[in-house]
C-alpha positions as CSV (number, residue, x, y, z in Angstrom):
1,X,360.0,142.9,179.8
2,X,357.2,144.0,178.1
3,X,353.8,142.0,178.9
4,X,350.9,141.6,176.2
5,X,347.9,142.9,177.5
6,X,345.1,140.3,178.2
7,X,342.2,140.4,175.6
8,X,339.3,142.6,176.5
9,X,336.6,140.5,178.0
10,X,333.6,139.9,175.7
11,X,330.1,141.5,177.5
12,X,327.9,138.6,178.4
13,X,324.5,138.8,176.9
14,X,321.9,141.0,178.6
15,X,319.0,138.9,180.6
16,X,315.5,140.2,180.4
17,X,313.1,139.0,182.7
18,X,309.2,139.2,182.6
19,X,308.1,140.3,186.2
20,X,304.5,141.8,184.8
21,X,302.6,142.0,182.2
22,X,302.8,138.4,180.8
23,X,299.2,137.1,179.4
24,X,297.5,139.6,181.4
25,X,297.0,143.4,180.5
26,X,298.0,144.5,184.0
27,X,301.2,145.0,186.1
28,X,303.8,145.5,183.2
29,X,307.3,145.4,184.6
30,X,310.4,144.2,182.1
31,X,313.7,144.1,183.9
32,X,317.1,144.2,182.0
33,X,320.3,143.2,183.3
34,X,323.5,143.6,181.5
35,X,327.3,143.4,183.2
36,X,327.0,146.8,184.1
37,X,323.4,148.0,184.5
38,X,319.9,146.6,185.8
39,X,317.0,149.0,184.6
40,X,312.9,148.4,185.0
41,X,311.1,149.2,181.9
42,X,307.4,150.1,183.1
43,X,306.1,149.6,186.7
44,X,302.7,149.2,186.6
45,X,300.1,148.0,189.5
46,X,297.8,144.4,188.5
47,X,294.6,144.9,188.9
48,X,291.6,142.8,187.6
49,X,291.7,139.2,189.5
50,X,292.4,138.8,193.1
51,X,295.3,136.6,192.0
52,X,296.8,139.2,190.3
53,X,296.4,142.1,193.1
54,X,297.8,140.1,195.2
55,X,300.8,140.2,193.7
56,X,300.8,143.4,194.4
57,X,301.8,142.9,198.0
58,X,304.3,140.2,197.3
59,X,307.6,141.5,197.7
60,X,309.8,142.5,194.1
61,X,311.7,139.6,192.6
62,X,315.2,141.8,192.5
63,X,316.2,143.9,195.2
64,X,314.8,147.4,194.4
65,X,317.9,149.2,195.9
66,X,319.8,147.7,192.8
67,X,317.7,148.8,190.1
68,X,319.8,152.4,188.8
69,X,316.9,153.4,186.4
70,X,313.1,152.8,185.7
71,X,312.0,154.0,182.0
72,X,308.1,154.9,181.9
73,X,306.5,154.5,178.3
74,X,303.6,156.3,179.9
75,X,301.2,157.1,182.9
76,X,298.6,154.7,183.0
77,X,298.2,153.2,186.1
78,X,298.8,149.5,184.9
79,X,302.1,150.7,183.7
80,X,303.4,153.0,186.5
81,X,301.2,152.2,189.4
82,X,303.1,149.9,191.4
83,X,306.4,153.1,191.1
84,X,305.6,154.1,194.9
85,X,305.8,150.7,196.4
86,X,309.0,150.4,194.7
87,X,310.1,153.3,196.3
88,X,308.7,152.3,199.6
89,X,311.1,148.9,199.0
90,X,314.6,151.0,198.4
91,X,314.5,152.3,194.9
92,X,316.1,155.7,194.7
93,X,317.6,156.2,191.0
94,X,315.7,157.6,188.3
95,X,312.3,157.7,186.2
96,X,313.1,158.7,182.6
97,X,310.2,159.6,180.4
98,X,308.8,162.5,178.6
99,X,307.6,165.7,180.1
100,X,303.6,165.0,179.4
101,X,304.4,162.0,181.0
102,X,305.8,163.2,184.0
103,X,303.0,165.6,184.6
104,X,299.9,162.9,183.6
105,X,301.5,160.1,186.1
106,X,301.8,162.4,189.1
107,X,298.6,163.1,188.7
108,X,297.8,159.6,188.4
109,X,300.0,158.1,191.2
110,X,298.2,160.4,193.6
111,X,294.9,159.6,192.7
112,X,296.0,156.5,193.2
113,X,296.9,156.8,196.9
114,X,294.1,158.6,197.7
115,X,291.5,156.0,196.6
116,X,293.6,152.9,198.3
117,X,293.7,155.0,201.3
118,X,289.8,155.7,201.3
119,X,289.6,152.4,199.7
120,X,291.0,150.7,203.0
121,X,289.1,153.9,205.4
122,X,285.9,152.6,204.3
123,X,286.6,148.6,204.4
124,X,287.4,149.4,208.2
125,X,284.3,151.2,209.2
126,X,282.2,149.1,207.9
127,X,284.1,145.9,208.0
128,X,283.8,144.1,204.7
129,X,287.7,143.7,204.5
130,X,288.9,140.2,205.7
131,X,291.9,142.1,206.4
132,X,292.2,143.3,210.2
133,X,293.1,146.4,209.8
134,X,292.5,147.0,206.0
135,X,295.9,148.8,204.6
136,X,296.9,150.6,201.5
137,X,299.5,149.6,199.6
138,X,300.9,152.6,199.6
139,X,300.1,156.1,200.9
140,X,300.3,159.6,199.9
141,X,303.7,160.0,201.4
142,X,305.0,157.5,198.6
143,X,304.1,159.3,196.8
144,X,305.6,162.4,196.9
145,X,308.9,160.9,197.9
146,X,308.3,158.5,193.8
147,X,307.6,162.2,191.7
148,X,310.9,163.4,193.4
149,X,312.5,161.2,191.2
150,X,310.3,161.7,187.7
151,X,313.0,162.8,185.1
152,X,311.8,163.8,181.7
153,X,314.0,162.8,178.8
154,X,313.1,165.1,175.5
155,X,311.3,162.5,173.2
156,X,313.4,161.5,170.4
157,X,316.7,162.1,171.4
158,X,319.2,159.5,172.3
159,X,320.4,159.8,175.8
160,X,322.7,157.5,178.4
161,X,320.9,156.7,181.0
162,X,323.8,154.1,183.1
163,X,327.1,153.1,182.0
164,X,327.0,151.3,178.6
165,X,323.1,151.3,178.6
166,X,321.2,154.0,175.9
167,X,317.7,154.9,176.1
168,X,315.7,156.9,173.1
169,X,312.1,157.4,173.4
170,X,309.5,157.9,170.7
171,X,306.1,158.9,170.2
172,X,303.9,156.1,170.6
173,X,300.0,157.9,170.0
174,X,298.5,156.2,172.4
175,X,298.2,159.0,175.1
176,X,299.5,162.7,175.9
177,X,302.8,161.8,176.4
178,X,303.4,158.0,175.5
179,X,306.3,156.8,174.3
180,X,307.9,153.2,172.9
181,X,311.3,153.1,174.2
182,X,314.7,151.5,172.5
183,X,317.3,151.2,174.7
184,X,320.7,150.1,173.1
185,X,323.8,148.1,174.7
186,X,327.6,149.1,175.1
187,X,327.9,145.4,172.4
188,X,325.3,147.0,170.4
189,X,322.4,145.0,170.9
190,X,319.1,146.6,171.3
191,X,315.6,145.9,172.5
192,X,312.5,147.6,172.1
193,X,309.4,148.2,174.0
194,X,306.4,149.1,172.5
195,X,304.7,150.2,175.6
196,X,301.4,150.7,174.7
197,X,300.8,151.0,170.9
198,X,297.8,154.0,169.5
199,X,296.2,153.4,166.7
200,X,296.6,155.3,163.8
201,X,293.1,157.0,163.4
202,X,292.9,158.4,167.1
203,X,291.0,161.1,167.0
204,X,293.8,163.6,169.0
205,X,297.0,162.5,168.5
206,X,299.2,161.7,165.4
207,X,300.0,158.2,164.9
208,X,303.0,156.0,166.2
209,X,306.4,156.9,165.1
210,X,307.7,154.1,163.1
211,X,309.3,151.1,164.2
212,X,312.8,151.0,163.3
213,X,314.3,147.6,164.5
214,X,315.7,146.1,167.4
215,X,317.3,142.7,168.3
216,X,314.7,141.9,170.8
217,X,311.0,143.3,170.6
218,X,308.1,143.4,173.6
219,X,305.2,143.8,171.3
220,X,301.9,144.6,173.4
221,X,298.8,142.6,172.3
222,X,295.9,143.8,174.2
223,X,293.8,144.0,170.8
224,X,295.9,141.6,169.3
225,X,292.9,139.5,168.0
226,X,290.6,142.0,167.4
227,X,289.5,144.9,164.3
228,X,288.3,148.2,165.4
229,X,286.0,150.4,163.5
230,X,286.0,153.5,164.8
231,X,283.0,154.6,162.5
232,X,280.8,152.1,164.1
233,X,282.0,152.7,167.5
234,X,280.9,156.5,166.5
235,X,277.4,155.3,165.2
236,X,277.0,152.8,168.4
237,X,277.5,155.6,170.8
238,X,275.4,157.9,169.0
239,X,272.5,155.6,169.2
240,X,273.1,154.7,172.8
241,X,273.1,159.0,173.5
242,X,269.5,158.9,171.5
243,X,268.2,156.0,173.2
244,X,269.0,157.0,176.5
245,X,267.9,160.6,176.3
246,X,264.3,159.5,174.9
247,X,263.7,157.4,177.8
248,X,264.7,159.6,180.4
249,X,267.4,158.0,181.5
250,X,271.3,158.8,182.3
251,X,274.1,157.6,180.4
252,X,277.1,156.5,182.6
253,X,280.2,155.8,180.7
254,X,283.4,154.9,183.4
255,X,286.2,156.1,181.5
256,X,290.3,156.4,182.2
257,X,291.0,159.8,183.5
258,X,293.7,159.9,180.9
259,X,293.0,160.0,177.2
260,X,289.3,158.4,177.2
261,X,287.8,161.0,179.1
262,X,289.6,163.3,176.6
263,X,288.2,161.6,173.3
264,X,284.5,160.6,174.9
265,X,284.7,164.3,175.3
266,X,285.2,164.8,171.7
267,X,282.9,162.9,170.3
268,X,280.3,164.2,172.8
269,X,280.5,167.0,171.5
270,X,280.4,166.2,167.9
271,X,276.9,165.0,168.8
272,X,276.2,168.1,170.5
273,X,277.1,169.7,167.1
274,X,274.9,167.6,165.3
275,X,272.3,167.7,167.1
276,X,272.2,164.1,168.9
277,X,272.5,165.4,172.3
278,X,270.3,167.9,173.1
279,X,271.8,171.5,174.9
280,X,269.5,170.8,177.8
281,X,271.3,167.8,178.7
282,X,273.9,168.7,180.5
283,X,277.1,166.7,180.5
284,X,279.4,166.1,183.9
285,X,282.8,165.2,184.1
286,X,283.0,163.8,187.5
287,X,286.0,162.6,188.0
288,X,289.6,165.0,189.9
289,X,292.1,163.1,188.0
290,X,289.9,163.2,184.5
291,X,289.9,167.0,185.2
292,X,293.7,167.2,186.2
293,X,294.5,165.4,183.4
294,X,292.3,167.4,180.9
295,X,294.0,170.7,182.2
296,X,297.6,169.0,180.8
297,X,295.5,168.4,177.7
298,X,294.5,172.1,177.4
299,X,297.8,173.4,177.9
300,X,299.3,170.7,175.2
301,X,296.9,172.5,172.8
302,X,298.4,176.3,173.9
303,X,301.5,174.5,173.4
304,X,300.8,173.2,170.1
305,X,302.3,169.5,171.1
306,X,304.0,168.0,168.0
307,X,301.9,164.9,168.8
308,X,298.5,166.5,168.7
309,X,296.8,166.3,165.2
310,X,297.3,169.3,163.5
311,X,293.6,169.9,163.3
312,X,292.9,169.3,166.8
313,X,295.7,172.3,167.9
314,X,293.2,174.3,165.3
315,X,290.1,173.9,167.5
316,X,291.8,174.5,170.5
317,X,290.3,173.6,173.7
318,X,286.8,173.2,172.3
319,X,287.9,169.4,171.1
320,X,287.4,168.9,174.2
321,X,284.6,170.9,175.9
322,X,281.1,169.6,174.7
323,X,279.3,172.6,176.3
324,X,277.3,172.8,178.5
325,X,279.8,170.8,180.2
326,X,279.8,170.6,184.0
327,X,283.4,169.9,186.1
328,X,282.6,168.2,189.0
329,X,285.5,168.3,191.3
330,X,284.5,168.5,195.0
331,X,282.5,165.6,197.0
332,X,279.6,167.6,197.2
333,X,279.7,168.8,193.5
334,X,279.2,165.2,192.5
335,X,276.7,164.2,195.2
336,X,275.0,167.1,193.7
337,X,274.5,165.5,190.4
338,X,272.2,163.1,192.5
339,X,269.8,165.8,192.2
340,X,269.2,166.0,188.4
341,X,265.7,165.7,187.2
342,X,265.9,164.2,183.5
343,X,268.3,162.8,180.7
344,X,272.2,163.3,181.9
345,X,275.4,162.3,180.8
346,X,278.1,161.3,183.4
347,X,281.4,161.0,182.2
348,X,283.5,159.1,185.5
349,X,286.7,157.0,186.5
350,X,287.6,154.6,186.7
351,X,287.7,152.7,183.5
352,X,286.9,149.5,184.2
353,X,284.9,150.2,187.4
354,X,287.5,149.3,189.9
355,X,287.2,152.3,192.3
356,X,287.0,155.9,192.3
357,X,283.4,157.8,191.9
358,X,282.0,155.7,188.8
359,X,281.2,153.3,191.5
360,X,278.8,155.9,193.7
361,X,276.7,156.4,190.0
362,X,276.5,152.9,188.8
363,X,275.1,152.0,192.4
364,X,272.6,154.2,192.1
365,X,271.9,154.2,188.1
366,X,272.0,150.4,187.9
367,X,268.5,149.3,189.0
368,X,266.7,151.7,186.2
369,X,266.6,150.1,183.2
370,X,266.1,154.2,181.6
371,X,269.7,154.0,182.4
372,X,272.7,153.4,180.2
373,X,276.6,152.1,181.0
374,X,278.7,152.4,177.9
375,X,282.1,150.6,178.5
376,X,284.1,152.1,175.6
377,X,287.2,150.2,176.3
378,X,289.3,147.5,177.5
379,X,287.7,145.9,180.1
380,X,290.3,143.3,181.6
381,X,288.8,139.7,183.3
382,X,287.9,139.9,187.0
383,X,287.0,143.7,186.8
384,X,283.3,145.2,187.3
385,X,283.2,146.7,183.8
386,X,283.9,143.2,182.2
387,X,281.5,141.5,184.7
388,X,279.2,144.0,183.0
389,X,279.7,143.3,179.5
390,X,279.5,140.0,180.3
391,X,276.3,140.2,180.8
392,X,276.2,140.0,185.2
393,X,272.8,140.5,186.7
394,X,274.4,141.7,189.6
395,X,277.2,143.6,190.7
396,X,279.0,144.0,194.0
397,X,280.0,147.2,195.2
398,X,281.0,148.4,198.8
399,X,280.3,145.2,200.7
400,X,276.8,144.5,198.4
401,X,275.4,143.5,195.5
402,X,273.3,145.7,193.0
403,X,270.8,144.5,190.7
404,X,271.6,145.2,186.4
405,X,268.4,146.4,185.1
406,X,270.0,149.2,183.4
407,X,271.1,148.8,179.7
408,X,275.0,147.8,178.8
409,X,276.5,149.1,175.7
410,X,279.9,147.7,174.9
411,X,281.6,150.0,172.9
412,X,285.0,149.2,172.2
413,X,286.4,150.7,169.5
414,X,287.0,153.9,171.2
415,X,290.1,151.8,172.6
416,X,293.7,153.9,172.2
417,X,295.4,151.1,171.7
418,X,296.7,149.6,168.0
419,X,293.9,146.1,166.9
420,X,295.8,143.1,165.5
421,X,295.8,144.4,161.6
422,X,297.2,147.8,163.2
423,X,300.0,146.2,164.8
424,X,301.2,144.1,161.9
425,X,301.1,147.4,159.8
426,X,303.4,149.0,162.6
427,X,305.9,146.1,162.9
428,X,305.9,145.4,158.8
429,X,308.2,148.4,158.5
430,X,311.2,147.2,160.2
431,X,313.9,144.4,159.9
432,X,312.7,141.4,161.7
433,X,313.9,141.3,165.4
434,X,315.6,138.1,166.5
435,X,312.6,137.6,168.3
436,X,309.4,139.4,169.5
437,X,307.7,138.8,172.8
438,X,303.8,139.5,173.0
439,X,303.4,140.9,176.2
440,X,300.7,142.8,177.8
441,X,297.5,140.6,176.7
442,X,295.2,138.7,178.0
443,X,296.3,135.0,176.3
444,X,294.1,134.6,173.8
445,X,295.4,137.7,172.6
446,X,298.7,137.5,172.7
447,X,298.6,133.8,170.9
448,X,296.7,134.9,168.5
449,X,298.8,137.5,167.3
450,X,301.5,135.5,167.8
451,X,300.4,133.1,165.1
452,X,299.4,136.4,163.0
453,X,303.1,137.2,163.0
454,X,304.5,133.9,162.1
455,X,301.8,134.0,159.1
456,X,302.1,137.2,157.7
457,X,305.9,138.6,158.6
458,X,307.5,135.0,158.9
459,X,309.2,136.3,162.0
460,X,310.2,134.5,165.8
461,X,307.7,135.5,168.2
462,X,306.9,133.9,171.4
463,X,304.3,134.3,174.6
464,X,306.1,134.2,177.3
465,X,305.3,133.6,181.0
466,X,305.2,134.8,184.5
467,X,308.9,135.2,185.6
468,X,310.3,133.8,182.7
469,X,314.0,135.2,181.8
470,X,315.6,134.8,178.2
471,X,319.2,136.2,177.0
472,X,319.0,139.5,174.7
473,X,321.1,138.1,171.6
């Protein structure tokens, strides 16, 4: 006797959870689960707020052992930071992005170790740490064992990444390399992650590739309540450069190894061109991973990257290289830079003060009101770069606090990522998504260009929270 098969059994809805990310600017990490798969979109480190970094140390909310794929939208560290304390917890499946990608974040992820390690070397020896002993989170062995598992996926091409789960990546112009990703369900469904979003008038790389739709959208919205104008940002830097080097003074500008350093670069040496900064000031990059990093930029120019602007690949490497132009790479190479007499320009990491040699200048370059800091981007609450656009009389650095006599020039609009109007123009393009999620923001932020949304595209979107999980429908 023949027996009717029993009906195939309908998928249940995919669950995406927030683990990161959520009204902050930091720690982005977007699980999805569906019947058959479980894949971590971003896995980036919180930093800012003590409150935040200590989640860092709080063990994941899923079992990393049964996560089977982590897709990287790019290689900042707030997006791929926290990848080797994953690994450290169990995960051993892959990391899909793109090949500029891949190269920018192992730089990145080492740099990484190495300051937490010195980081937690110095709090020992002179005891500032309330931690007995002061740890890293992870180490240089993490690290390695993480880019083992880096595996570039050629940027818009649609690939399977786990049974019944589909991943294409696209340019996203916000780095070398950066990507928003649409991954698409055995049912159908789809989501989309922005990652971070460039704006279109970067002065490197081409703009986003359109947004095409998705059921469900993660929108980031660090500069979702803000306008940039890059012309003033231009003119604001250029005045800072002439104050500065009338007075004598130095010019510090803590910039992100990847990208900033690159277009702070640029527009150095447009002044240099001009005229604005004088040939006898010389200019240091002091900074291993900004000089890493700028070596994959050089060899995306040989390369001709289809994301560089086509006029940028004409200039070759001098976009980048404001001659004279002085590489500081070794300890004493930056110690030496102590030793200038007269105007200088150091261009150092990290962005928003956090760590790394920035810290050893602004120490000493603080005091001197001759002196300059330009923060030319983001600068998320609880950092030293914020405290300093703020307006802090003080800062504290290794265990002590350092007087602010020195001038503060906040220069923002040398962001790379998308303002509010931007990101409407981006989204404006597409079918309306069931619903779009403002993630990566600070709150303000993300609320207000949540209500930009519902005013000007009439679409669903929502600010969610910490932990929160919702059904993909």
């Amino acid at each position: 006797m023949n027996e009717t098969p029993p009906p195939p059994t309908a998928s249940l809805p995919a669950l995406l959870s927030f683990l990161g990310g959520v009204r902050t600017v930091t720690g982005s990490k977007f699980l999805v689960e569906t019947d058959r798969a479980r894949v971590l979109v971003d896995c980036g480190l919180f930093q800012g707020l003590a409150d935040l970094r200590r989640r860092n140390w709080q063990r994941p909310a899923r079992d990393p052992a049964d996560i089977q794929a982590v897709v990287l939208t790019h290689a900042h560290l707030d997006h791929c930071g926290y990848l080797p304390r994953l690994v450290r917890y169990g995960y051993r499946g892959p990391i899909l992005c793109s090949e500029f990608t891949a190269r920018l974040a192992a730089i990145v992820l080492r740099d990484s170790a190495r300051l937490q390690m010195e980081a937690a070397r110095h709090a020992n020896e002179r005891g500032w740490s309330k931690h007995r002993p002061a740890k890293p989170l992870y180490d240089e062995d993490d690290v390695e064992k993480t880019l083992a598992f880096l595996d570039p996926v050629p940027v818009g091409h649609d690939v399977e990444i786990t049974a019944g789960l589909r991943l294409a990546l696209h340019g996203a112009g916000h780095i070398l390399g950066s990507t928003w990703a649409r991954l698409v369900m055995e049912d159908g469904r789809s989501l989309a992650v922005s990652g971070d979003l460039g704006r279109p008038g970067h002065p490197l790389l081409l703009p986003p590739e359109p947004f095409t739709g998705a059921d469900v959208l993660l929108m980031e919205s660090t500069y979702g309540d803000r306008v940039h104008d890059p012309e003033a940002g231009r003119a604001a830097l250029s005045a800072v450069v002439a104050r500065t080097v009338a007075r004598g003074g130095t010019l510090v500008v803590p910039a992100f190894a990847l990208d900033r350093t690159e277009v702070v670069l640029h527009e150095l040496a447009s002044l240099r061109h001009e005229g604005v900064l004088p040939s006898s000031v010389p200019v240091f990059v002091d900074s291993p991973m900004a000089l890493a990093a700028l070596d994959v930029y050089r060899d995306a120019l040989r390369a001709r990257a289809p994301e560089l602007r086509p006029e940028i690949v004409a200039m070759g490497e001098s976009a980048v290289s404001p001659e004279p132009f002085l590489a500081a790479r070794t300890v004493q190479e930056s110690i030496d830079i102590n030793e200038v007499d007269g105007p200088a320009v150091i261009v150092s990491s990290a962005g928003m003060a956090t760590g790394g040699r920035v810290l050893h200048h602004l120490r000493r370059l603080l005091p001197d009101p001759r002196n300059t800091v330009a923060v030319v981007g983001f600068a998320a609450a609880g950092t030293r770069a914020r405290d300093l656009v703020d307006g802090a009389r003080a800062l504290k650095m290794f265990g002590e606090y350092v007087p602010v006599r020195a001038e503060i020039a906040d220069i923002p609009h040398f962001s790379a990522h998308a303002d509010g109007g931007q990101i409407i123009d981006w989204l404006r393009q597409a079918p309306p998504p069931h619903t779009t999620y403002l993630v990566h923001g600070e709150e303000s932020s993300a609320l207000a260009l949540r209500d930009r949304i519902d005013r000007e595209l009439g679409w669903t979107a929502v600010v969610p929270r910490s932990g929160e999980a919702v059904l993909v429908r």
